[in-house]
N, C-alpha and C positions, 0 to 999 in steps of 0.2 A: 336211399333212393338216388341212381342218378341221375343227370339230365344231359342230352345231347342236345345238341343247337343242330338247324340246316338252315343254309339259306337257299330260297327256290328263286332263280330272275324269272321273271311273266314274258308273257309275249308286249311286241313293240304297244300295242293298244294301253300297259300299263307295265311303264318300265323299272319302276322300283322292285325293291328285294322286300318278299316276305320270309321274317325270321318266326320259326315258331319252336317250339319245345316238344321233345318225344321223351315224357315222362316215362322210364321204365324199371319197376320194383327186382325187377331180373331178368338178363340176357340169357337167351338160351338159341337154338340151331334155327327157329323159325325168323326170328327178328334178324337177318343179315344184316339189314341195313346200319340199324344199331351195333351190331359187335362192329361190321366195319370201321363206321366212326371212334369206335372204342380204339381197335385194334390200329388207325389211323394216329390218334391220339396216343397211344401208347408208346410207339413204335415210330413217330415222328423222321427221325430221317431215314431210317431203311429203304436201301433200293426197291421196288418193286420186284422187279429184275432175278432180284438172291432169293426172291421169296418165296419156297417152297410149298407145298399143301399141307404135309406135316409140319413145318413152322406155324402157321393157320390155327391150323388144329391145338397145336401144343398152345400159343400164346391164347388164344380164344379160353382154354381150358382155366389159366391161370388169370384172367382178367378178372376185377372183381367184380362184382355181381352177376357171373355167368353162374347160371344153378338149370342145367339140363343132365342129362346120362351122356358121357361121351361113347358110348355104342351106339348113339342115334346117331353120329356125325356120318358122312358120307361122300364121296369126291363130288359128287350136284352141288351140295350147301356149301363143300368148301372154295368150290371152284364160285360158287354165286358169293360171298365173301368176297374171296379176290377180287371179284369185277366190281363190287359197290366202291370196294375202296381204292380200285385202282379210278375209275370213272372219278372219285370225291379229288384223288391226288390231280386227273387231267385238269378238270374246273378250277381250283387255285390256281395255275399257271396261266 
């Protein structure tokens, strides 16, 4: 099982960070959010930039705990990927 971290900042009425945990037994095409952070996590300094749909595709495939059909992937999911993880890359900075 692994565990990804997010932290979410609130509006100014309650300015701390809530950190919680998205327990997930397996990644597959539906959970972008999760493969993003995986794929964020994996792939740490990779430009965004270089990052093609089939690099996406192939490194998703290879991640572990990804257990989907790679025939369901599709340029919507993989392009929804890209943006989780480019959006998770903007917020660090």
């Amino acid at each position: 099982m692994q565990k990804y971290f997010c932290i979410i900042r609130l509006t100014h009425a309650l300015p701390q960070a809530i950190i919680f945990t998205i327990m997930a037994e397996s990644l597959n095409w539906e959970s972008t959010y999760a493969v993003a952070l995986a794929l964020k996590q994996a792939h740490a300094s990779v430009d965004l930039q270089d990052v093609s749909l089939m690099m996406i595709f192939e490194w998703t495939l290879a991640l572990d705990g990804f257990d989907d059909d790679p025939a369901l992937a599709n340029d919507a999911i993989l392009v929804s990927i890209y943006q989780e993880w480019l959006e998770e890359k903007l917020h660090e900075q």
